[in-house]
C-alpha positions in Angstrom: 1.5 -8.1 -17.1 2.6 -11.6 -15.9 3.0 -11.5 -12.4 4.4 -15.4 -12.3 7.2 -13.9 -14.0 7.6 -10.7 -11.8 10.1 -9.8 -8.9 8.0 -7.8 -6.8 9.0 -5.7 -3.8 6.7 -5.6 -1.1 6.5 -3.1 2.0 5.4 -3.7 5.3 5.3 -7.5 4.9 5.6 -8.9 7.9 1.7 -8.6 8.8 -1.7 -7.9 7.5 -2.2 -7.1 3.8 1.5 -7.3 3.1 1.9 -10.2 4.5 -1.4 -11.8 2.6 0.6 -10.0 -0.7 3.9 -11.9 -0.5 2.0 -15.6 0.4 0.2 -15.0 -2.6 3.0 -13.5 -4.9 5.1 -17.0 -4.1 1.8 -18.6 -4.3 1.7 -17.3 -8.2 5.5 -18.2 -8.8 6.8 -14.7 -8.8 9.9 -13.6 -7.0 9.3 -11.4 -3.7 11.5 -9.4 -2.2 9.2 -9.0 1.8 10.9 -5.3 3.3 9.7 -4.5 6.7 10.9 -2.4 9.4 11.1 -5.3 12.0 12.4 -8.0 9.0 12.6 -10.8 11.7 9.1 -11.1 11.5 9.2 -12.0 7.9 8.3 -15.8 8.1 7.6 -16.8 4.9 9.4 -19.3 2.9 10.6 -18.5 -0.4 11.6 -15.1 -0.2 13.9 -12.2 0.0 13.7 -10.3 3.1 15.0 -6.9 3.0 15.4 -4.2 6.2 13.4 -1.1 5.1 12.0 2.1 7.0 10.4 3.7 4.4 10.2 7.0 6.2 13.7 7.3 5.7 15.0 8.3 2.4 18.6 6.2 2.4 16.7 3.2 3.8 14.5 3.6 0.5 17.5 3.9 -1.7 19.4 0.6 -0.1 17.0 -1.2 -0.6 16.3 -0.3 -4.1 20.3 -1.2 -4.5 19.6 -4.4 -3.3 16.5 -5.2 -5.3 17.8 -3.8 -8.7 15.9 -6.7 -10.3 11.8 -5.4 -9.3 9.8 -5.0 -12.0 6.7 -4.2 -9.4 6.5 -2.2 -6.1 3.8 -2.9 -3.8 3.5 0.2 -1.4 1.8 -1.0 1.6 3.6 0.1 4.3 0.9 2.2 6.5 0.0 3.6 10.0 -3.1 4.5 11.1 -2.0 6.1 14.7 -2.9 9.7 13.9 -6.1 10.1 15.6 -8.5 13.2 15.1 -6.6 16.3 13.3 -8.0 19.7 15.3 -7.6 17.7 19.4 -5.5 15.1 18.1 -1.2 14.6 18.6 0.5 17.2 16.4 3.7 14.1 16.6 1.2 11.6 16.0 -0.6 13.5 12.7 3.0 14.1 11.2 3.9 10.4 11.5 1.0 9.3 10.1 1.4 11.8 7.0 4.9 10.6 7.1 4.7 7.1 7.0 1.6 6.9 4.7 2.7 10.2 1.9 6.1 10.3 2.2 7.5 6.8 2.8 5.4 6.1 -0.5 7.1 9.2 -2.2 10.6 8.2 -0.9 10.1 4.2 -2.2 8.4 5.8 -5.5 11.4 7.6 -6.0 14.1 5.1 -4.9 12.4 2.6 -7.7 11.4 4.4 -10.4 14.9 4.2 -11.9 14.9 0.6 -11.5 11.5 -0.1 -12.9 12.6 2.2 -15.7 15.7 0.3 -16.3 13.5 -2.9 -15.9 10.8 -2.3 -18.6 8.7 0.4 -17.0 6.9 -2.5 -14.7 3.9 -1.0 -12.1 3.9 0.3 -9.0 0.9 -0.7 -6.7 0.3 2.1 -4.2 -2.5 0.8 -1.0 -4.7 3.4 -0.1 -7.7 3.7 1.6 -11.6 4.7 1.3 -10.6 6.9 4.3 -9.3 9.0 1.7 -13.2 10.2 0.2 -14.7 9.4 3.7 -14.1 8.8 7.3 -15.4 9.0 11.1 -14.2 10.9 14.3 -10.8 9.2 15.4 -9.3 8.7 11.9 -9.5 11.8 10.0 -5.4 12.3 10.2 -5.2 8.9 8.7 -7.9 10.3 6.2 -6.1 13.3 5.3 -2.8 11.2 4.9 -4.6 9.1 2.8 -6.1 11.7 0.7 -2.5 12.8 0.0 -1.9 9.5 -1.1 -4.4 9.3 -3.2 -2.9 12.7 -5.1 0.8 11.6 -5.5 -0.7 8.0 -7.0 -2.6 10.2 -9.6 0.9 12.7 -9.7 3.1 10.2 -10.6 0.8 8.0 -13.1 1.7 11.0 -15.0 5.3 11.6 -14.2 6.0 7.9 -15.3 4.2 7.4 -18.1 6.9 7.9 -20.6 8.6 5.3 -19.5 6.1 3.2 -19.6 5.3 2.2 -15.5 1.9 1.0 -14.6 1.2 3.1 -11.6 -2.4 1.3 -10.1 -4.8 2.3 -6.7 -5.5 -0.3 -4.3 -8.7 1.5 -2.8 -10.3 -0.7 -0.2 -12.8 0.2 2.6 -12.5 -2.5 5.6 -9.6 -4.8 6.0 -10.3 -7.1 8.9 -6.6 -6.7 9.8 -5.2 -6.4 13.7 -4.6 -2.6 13.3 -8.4 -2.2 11.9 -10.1 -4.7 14.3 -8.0 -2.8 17.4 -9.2 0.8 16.3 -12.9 -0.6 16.4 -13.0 -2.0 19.3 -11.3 0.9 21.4 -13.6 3.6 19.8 -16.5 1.2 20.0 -16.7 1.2 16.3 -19.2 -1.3 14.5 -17.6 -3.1 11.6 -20.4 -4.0 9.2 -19.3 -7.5 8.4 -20.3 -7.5 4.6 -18.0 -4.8 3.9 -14.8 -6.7 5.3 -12.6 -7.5 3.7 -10.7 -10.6 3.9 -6.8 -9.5 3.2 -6.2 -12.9 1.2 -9.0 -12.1 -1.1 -7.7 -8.6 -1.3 -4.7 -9.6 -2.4 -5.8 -11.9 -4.8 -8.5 -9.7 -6.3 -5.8 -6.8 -6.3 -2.7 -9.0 -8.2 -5.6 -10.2 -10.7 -6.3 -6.5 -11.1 -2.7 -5.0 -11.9 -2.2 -8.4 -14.1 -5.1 -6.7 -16.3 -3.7 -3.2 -16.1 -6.0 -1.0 -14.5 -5.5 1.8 -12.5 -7.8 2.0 -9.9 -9.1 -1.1 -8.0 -11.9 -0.8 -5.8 -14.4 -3.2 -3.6 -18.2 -2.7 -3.1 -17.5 0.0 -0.4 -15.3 2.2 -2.1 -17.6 1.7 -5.4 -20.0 3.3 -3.5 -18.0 6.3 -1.5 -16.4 7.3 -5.1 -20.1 7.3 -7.0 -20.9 9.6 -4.3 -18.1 12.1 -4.9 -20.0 13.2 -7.5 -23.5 14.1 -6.3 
């Protein structure tokens, strides 16, 4: 897959990872379609910003109306606010479940028709290593992320006849303003060899998708999957 030749739809562009993906998608030449819930705080040249909730099915659907020319959709729209599952927010652990499982499910579905029309294309969903393992304060996150991880594996089925790349972006540590937050108001250390830079994340993730597979991990995750297994 070329991506200098792609129109790729981004969520949740306006900061952090997303916003790393779209400054390197125009970086590459490709055309980018940035969606965000708050678009004015798109602010990168070179692109088309679209309004997009992605909890909310018709915002999904408008926005595939608009972008009828993506040939990849980057799912990376995410919250991490749902605290611990059993003392935690009950509002709090459905958002998070919301916003991370079924805003990916409602863009999946709002672009698989267009992607089919389109060549089949790839969908690139971001998850998490929160998904095989995780610490007191994040485990709704976790579980939303574990979900995640089941409709990317779901749906690499479902679209296969027509011929969509669906791929895992599986990191551990971002160093992100969300991530660096959470540590320091649990008190959390952040082993610094495991951080992630989101521009290199990007980068190594676009490189990845360009090759075709479909699961794309750093030296954390690595790790946390191998010992699944034991």
């Amino acid at each position: 897959m070329e991506i200098a030749t792609s129109t790729v739809v981004v969520t949740g562009a306006n900061r952090g990872l997303g916003r790393a993906f779209v400054t390197e998608l125009v970086r590459r030449g490709a055309k980018v379609y940035a969606a965000a819930r708050r678009p004015e705080l798109v602010d990168i040249p070179g692109v088309t910003v679209l309004a997009l909730d992605v909890t909310n099915a018709a915002s999904a659907t408008a926005a595939a109306e608009k972008a009828v020319d993506a040939d990849i959709l980057i799912n990376n729209a995410a919250t991490s606010a749902g605290g611990n599952l059993v003392t935690g927010d009950l509002a709090s652990i459905r958002d998070v479940m919301n916003t991370n499982y079924y805003g990916t499910l409602n863009m999946v579905r709002a672009f698989a028709p267009v992607l089919g029309r389109n060549g089949g294309g790839a969908i690139l969903n971001v998850l998490s290593g929160a998904a095989w393992e995780t610490v007191p304060g994040n485990t709704a996150y976790a579980a939303a992320k574990s979900a995640q991880w089941g409709l990317t594996n779901g749906i690499r089925i479902e679209l296969a006849d027509q011929g969509t790349l669906v791929s895992a972006l599986v990191p551990g540590l971002i160093a992100t303003e969300t991530l660096l937050a959470f540590a320091a108001e649990h008190d959390y250390p952040l082993p610094k060899e495991d951080l992630n830079e989101p521009e290199h994340l990007a980068s190594l993730a676009l490189d990845r998708l360009a090759a075709g597979d479909i699961e794309i991990l750093d030296q954390s995750t690595i790790r946390m999957k191998r010992a699944l297994s034991r």
